[in-house]
Structure formats: C-alpha cells, structure tokens
PDB file of N, CA, C, O and CB in Angstrom:
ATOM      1  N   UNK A   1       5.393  -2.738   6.668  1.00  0.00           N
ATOM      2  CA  UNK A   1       4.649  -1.729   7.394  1.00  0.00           C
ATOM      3  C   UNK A   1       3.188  -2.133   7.417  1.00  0.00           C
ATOM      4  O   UNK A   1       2.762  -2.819   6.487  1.00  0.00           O
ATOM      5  CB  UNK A   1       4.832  -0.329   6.761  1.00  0.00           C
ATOM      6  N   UNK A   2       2.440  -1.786   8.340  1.00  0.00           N
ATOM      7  CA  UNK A   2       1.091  -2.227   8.774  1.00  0.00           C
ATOM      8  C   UNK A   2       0.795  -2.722   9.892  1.00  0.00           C
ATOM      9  O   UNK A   2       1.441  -2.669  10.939  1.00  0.00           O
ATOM     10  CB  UNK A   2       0.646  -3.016   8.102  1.00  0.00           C
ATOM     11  N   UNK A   3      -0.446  -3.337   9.628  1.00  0.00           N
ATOM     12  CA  UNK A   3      -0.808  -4.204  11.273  1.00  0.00           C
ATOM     13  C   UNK A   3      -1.755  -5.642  10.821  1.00  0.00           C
ATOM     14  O   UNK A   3      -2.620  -5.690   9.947  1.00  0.00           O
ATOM     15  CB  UNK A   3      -2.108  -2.916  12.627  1.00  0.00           C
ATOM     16  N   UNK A   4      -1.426  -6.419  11.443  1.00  0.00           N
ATOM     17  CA  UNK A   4      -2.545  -7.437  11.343  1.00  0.00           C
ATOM     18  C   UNK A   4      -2.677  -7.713  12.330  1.00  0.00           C
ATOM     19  O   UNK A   4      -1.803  -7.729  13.197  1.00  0.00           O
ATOM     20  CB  UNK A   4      -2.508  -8.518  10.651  1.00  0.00           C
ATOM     21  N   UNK A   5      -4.229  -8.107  12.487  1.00  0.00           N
ATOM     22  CA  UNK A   5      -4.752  -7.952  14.288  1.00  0.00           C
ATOM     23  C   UNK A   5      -4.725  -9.595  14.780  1.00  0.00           C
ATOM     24  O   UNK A   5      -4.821 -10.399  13.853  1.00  0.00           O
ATOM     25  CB  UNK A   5      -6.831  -7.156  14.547  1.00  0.00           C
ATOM     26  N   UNK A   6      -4.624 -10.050  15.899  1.00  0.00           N
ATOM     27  CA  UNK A   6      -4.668 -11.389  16.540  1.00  0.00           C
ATOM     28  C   UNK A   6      -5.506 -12.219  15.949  1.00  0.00           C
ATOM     29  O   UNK A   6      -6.720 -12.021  16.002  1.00  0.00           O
ATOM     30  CB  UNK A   6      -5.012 -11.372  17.857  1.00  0.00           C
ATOM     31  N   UNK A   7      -4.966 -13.272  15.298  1.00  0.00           N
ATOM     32  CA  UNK A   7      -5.707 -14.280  14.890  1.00  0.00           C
ATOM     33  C   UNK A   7      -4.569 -15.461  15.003  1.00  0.00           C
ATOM     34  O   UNK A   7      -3.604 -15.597  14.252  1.00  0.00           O
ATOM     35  CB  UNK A   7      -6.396 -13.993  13.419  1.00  0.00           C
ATOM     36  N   UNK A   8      -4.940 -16.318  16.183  1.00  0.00           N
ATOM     37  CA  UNK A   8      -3.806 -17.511  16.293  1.00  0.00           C
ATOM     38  C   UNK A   8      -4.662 -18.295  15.118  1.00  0.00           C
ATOM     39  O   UNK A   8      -5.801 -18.096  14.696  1.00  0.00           O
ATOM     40  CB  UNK A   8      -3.566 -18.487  18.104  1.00  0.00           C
ATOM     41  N   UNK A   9      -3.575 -19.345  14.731  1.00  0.00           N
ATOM     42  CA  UNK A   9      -4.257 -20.169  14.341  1.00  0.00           C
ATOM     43  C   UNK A   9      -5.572 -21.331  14.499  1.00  0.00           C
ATOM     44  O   UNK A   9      -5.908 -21.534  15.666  1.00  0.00           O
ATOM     45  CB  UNK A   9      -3.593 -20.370  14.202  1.00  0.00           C
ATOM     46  N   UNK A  10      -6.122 -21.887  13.727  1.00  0.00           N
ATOM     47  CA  UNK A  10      -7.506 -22.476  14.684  1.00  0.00           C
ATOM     48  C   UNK A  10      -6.960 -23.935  15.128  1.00  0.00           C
ATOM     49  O   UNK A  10      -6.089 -24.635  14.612  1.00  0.00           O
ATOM     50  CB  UNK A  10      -9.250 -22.684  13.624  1.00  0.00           C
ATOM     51  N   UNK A  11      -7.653 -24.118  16.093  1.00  0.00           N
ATOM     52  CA  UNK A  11      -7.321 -25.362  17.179  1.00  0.00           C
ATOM     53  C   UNK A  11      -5.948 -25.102  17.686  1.00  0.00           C
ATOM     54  O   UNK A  11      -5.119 -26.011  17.723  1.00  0.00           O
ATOM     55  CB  UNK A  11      -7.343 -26.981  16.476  1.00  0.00           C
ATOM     56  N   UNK A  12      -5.701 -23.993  18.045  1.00  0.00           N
ATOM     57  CA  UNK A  12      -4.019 -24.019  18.402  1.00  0.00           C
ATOM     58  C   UNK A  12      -3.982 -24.240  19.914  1.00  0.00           C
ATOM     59  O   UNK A  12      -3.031 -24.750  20.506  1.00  0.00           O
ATOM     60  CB  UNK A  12      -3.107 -22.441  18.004  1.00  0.00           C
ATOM     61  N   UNK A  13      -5.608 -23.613  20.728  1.00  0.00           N
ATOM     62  CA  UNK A  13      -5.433 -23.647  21.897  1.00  0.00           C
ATOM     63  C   UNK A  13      -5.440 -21.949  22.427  1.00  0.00           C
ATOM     64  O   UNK A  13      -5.027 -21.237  21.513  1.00  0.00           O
ATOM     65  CB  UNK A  13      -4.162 -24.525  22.100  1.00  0.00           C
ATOM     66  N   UNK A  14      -5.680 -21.437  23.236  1.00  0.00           N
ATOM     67  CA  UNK A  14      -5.281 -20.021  23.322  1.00  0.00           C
ATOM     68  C   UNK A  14      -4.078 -19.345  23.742  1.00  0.00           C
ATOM     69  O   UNK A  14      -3.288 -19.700  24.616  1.00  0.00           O
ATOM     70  CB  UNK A  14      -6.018 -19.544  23.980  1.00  0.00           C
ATOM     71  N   UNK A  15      -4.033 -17.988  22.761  1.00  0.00           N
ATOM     72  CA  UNK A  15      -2.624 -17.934  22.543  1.00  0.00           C
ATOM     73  C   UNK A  15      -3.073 -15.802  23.298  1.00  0.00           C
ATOM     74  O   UNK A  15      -4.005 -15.070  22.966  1.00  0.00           O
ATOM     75  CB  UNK A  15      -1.875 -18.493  20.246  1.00  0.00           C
ATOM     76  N   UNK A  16      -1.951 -15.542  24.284  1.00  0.00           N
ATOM     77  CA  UNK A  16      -1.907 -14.430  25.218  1.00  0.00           C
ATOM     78  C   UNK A  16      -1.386 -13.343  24.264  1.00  0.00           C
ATOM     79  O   UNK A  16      -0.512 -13.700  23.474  1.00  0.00           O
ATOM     80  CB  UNK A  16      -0.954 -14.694  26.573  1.00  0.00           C
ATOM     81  N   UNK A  17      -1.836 -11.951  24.222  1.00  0.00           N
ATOM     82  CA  UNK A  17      -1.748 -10.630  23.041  1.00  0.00           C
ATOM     83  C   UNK A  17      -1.551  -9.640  24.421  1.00  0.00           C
ATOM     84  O   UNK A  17      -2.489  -9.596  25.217  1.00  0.00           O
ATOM     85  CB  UNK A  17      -3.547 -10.208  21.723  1.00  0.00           C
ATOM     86  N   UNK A  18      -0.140  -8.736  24.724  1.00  0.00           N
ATOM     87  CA  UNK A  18      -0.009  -7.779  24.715  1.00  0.00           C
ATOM     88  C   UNK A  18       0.337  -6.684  23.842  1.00  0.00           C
ATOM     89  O   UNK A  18       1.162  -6.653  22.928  1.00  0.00           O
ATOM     90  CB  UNK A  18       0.358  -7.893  25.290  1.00  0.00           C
ATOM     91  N   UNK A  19      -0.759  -5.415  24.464  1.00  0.00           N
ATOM     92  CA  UNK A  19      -0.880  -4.087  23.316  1.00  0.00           C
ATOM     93  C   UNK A  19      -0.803  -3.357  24.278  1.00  0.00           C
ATOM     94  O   UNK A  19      -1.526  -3.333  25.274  1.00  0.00           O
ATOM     95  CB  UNK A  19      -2.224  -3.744  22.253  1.00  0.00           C
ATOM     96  N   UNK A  20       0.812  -2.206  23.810  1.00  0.00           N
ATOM     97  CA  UNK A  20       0.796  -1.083  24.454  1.00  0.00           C
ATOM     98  C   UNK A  20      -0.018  -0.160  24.088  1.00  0.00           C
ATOM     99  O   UNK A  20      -0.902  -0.411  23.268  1.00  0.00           O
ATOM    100  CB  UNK A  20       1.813  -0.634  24.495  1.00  0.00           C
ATOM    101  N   UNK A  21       0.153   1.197  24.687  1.00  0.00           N
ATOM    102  CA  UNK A  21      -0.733   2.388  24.153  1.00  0.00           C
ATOM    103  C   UNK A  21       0.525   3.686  24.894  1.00  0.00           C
ATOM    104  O   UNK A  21       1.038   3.921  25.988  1.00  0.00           O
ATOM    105  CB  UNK A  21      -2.836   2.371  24.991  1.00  0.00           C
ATOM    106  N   UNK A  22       0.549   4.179  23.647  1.00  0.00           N
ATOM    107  CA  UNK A  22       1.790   5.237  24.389  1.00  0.00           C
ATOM    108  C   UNK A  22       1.016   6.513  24.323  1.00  0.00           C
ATOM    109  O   UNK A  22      -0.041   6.435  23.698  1.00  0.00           O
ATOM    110  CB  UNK A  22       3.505   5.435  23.447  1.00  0.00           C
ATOM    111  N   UNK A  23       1.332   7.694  24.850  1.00  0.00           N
ATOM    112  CA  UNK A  23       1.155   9.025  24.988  1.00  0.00           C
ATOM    113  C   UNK A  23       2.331   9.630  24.366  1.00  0.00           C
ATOM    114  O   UNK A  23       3.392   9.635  24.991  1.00  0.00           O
ATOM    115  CB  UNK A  23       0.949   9.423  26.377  1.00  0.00           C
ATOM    116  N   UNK A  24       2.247  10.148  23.180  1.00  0.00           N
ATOM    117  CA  UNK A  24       3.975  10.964  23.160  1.00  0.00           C
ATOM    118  C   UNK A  24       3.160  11.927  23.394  1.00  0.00           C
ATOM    119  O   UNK A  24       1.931  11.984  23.357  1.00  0.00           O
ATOM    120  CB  UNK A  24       5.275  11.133  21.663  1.00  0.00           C
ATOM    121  N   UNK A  25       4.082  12.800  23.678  1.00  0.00           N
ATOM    122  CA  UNK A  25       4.250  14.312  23.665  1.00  0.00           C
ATOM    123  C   UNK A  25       4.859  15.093  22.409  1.00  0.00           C
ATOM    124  O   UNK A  25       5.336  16.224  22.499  1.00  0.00           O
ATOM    125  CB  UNK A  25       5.116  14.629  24.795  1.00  0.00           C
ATOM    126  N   UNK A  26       4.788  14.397  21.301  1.00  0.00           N
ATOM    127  CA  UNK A  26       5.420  15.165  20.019  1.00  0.00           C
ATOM    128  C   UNK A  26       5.299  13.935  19.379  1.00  0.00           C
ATOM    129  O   UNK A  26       5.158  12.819  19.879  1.00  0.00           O
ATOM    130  CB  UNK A  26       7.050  15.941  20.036  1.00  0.00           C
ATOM    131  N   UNK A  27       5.404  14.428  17.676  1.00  0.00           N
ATOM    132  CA  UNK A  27       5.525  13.526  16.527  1.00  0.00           C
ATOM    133  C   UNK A  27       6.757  12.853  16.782  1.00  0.00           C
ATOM    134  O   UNK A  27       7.585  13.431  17.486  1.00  0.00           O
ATOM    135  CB  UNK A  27       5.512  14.220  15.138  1.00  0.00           C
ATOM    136  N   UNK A  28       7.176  10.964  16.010  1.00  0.00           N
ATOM    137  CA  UNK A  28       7.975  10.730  16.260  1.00  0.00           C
ATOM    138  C   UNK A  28       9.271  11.106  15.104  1.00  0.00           C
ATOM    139  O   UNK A  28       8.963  10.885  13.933  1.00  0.00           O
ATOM    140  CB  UNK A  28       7.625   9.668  16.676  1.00  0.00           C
ATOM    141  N   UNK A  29      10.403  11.543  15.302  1.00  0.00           N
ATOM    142  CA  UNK A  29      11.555  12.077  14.251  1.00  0.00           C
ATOM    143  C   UNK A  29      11.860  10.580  13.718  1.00  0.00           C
ATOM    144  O   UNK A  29      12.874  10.151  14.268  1.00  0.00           O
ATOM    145  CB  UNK A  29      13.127  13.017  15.043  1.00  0.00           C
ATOM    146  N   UNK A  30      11.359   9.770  12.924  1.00  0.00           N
ATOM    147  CA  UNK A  30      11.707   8.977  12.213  1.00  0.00           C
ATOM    148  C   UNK A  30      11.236   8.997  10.966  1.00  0.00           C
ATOM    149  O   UNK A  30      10.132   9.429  10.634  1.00  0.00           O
ATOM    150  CB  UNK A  30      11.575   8.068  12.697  1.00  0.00           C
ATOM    151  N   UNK A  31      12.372   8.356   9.991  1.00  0.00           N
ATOM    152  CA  UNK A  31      11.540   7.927   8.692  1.00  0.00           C
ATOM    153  C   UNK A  31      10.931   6.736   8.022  1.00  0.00           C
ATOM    154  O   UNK A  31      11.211   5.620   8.460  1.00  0.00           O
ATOM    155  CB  UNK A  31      12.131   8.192   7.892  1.00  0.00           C
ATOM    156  N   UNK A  32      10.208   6.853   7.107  1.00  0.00           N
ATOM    157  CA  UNK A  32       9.285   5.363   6.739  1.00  0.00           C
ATOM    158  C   UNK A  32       9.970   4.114   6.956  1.00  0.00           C
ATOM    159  O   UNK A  32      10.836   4.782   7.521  1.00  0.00           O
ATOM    160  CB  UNK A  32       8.845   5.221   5.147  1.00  0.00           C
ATOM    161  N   UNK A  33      10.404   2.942   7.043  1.00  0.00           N
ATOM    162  CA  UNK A  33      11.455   1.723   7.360  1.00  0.00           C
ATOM    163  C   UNK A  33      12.329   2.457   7.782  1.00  0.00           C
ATOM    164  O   UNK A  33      13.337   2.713   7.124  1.00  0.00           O
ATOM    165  CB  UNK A  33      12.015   0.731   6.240  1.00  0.00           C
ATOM    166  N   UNK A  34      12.110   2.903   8.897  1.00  0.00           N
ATOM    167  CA  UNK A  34      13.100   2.882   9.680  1.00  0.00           C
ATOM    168  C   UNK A  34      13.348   2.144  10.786  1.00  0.00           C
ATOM    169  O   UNK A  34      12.381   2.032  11.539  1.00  0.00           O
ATOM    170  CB  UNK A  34      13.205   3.794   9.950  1.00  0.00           C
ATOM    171  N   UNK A  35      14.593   1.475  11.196  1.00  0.00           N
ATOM    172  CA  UNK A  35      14.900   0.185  11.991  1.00  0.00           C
ATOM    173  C   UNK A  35      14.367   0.602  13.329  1.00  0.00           C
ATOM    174  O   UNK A  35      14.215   1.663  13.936  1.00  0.00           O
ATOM    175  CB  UNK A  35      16.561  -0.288  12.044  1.00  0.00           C
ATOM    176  N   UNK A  36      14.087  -1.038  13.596  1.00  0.00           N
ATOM    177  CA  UNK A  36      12.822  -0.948  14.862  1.00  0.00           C
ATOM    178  C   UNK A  36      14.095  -0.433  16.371  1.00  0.00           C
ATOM    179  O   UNK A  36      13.409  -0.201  17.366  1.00  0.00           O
ATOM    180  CB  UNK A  36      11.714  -3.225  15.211  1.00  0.00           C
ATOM    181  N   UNK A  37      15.238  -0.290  16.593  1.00  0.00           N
ATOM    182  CA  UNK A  37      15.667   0.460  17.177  1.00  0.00           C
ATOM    183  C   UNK A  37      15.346   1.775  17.489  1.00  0.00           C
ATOM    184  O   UNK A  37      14.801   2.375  18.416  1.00  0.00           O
ATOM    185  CB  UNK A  37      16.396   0.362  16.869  1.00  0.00           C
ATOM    186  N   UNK A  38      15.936   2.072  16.252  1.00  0.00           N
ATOM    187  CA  UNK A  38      15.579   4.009  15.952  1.00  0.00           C
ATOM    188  C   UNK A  38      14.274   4.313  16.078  1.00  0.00           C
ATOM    189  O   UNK A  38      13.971   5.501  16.186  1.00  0.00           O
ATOM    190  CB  UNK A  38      15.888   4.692  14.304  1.00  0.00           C
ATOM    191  N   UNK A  39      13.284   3.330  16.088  1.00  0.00           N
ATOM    192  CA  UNK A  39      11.427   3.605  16.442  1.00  0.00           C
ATOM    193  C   UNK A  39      11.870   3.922  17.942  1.00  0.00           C
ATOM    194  O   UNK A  39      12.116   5.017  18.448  1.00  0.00           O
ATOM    195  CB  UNK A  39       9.957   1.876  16.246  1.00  0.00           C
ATOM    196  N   UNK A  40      11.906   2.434  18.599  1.00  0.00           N
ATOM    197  CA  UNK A  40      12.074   2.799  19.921  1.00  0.00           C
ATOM    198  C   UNK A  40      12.658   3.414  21.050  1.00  0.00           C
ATOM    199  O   UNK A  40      12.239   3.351  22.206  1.00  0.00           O
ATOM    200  CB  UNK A  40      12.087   2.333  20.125  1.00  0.00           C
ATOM    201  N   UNK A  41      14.083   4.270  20.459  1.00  0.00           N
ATOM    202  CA  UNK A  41      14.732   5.217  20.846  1.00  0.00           C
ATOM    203  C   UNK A  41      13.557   6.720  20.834  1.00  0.00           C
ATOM    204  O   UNK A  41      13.296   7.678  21.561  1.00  0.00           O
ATOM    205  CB  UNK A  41      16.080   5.203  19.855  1.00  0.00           C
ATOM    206  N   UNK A  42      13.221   6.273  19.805  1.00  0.00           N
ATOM    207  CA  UNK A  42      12.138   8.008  19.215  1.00  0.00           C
ATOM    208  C   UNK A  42      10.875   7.459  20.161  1.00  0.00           C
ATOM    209  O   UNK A  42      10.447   8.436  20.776  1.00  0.00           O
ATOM    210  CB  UNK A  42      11.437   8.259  16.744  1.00  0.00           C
ATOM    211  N   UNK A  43      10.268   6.492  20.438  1.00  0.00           N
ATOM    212  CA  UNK A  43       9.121   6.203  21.240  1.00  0.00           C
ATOM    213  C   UNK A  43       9.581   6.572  22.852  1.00  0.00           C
ATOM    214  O   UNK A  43       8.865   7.226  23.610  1.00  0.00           O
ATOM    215  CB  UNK A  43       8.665   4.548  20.993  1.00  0.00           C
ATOM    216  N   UNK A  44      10.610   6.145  23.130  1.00  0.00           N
ATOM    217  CA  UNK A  44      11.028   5.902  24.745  1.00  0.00           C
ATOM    218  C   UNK A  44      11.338   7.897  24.806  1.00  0.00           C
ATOM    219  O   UNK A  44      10.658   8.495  25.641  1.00  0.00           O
ATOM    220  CB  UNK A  44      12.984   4.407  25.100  1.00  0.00           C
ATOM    221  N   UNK A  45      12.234   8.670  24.011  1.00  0.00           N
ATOM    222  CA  UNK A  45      12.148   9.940  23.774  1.00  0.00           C
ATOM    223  C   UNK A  45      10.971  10.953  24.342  1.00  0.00           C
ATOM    224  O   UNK A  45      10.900  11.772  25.259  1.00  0.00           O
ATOM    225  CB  UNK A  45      12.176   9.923  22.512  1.00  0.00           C
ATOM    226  N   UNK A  46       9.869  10.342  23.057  1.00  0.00           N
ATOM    227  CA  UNK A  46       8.377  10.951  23.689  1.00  0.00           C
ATOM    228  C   UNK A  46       7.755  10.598  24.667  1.00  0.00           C
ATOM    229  O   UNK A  46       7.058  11.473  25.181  1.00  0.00           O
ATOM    230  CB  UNK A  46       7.390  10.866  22.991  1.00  0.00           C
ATOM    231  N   UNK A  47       7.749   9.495  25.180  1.00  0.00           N
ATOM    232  CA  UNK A  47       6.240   9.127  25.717  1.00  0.00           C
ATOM    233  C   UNK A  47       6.344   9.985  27.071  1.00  0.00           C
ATOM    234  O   UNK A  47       7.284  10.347  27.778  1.00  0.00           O
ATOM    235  CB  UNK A  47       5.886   7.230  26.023  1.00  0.00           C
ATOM    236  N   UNK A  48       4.992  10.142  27.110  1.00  0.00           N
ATOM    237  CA  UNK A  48       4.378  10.892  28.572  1.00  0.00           C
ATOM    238  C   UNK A  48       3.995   9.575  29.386  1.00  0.00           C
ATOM    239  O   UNK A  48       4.639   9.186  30.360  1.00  0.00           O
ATOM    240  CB  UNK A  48       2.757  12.066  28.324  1.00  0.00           C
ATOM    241  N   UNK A  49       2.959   8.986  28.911  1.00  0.00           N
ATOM    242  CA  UNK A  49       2.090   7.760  29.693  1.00  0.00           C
ATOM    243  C   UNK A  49       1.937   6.884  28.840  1.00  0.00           C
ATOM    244  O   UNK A  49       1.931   7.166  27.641  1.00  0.00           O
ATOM    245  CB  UNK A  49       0.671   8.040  30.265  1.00  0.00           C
ATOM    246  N   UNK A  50       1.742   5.332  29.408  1.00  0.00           N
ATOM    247  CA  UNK A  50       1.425   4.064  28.583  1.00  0.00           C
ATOM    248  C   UNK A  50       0.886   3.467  29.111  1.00  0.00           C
ATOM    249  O   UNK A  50       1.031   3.492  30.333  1.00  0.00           O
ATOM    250  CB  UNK A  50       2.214   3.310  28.118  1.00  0.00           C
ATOM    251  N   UNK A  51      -0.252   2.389  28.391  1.00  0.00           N
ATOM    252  CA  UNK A  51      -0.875   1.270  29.470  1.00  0.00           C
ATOM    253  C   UNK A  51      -0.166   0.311  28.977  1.00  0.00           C
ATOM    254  O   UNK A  51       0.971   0.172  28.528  1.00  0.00           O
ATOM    255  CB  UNK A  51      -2.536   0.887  29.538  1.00  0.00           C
ATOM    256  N   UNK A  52      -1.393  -0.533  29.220  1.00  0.00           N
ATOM    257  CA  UNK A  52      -0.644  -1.982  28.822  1.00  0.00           C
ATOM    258  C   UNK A  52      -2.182  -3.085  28.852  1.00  0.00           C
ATOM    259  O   UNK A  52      -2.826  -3.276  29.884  1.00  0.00           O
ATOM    260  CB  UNK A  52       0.893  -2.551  30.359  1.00  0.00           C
ATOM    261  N   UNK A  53      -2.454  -3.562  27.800  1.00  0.00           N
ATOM    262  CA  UNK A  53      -4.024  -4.321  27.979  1.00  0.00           C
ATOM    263  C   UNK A  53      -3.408  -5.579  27.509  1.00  0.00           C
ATOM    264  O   UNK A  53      -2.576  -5.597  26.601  1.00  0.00           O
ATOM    265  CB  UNK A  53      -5.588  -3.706  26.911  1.00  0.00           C
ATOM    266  N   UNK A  54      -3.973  -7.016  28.362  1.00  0.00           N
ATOM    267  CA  UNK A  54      -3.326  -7.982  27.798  1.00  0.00           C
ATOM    268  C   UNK A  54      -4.461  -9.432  27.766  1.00  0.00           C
ATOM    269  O   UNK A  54      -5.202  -9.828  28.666  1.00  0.00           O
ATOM    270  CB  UNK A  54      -1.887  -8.132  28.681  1.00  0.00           C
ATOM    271  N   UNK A  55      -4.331  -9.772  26.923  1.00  0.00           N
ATOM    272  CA  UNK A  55      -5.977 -10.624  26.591  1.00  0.00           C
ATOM    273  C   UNK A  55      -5.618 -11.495  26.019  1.00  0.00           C
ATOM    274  O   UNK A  55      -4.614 -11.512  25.306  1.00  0.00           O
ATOM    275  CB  UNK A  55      -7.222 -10.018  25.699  1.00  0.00           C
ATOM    276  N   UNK A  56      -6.545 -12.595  26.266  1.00  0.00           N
ATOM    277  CA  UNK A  56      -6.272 -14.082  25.842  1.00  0.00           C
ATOM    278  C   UNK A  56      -7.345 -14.431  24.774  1.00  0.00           C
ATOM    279  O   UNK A  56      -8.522 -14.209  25.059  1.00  0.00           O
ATOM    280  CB  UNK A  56      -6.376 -15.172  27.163  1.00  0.00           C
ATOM    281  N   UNK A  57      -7.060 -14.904  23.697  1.00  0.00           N
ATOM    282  CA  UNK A  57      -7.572 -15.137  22.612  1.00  0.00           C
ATOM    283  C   UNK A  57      -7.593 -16.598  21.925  1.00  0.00           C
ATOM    284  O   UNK A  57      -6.464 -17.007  21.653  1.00  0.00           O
ATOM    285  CB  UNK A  57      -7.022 -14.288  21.934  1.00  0.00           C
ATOM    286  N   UNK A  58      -8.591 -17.412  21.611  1.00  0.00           N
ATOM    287  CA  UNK A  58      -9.331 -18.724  21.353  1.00  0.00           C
ATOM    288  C   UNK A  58      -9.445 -18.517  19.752  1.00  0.00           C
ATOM    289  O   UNK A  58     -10.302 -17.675  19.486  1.00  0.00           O
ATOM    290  CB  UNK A  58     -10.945 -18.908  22.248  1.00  0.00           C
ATOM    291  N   UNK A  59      -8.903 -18.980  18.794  1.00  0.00           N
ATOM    292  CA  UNK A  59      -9.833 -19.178  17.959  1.00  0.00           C
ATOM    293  C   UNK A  59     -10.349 -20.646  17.386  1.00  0.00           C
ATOM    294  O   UNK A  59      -9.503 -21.515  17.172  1.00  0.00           O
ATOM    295  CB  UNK A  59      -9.435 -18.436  17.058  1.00  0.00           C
ATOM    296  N   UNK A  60     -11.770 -20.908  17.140  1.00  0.00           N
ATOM    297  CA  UNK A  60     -11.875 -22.095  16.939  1.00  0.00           C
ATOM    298  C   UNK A  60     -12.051 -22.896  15.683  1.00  0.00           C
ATOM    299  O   UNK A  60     -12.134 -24.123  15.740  1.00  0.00           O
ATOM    300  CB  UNK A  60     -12.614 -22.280  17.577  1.00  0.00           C
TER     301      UNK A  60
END
C-alpha cells in the first residue's frame, strides 16, 4: 500500500506516466489489501467523472 511518484531510472531515456483522477460519488466499500479487482469493480461502481493527464518524464 502507498505511492511512489515517477522516477525512471537515470540515463534510461524518457519514460511516458499516465494518472487518472476519478470523481466517486461515495466512499469506496472495500477493505485494506483488498485485490486490485475488487478496487476496480468499487471504483468503476462510483465514479461520476475522470480525467486523464499524461506526461513525459527525463531523468538525468
């Protein structure tokens, strides 16, 4: 559980990061490790609106 944010490795060349952004409309009914299925059954459930931002990232 967590997040670690984009960091390709260095000299790899640049490496492309899509990040959704959802809108639910309610908390999601899951529990802590719970399988990334049952997330996205409970995500696709709620959502109202989503974007989508997608960015290319260098590190040197």
């Amino acid at each position: 559980m967590g997040y670690y944010p984009a960091c390709p490795p260095a000299g790899d060349g640049p490496h492309t990061y899509r990040f959704t952004l959802f809108a639910l409309g309610d908390r999601l009914d899951v529990t802590a490790g719970a399988r990334r299925d049952a997330v996205q059954r409970a995500i696709d459930d709620a959502t109202l609106e989503r974007a989508r931002l997608t960015a290319t990232y260098e590190r040197s």
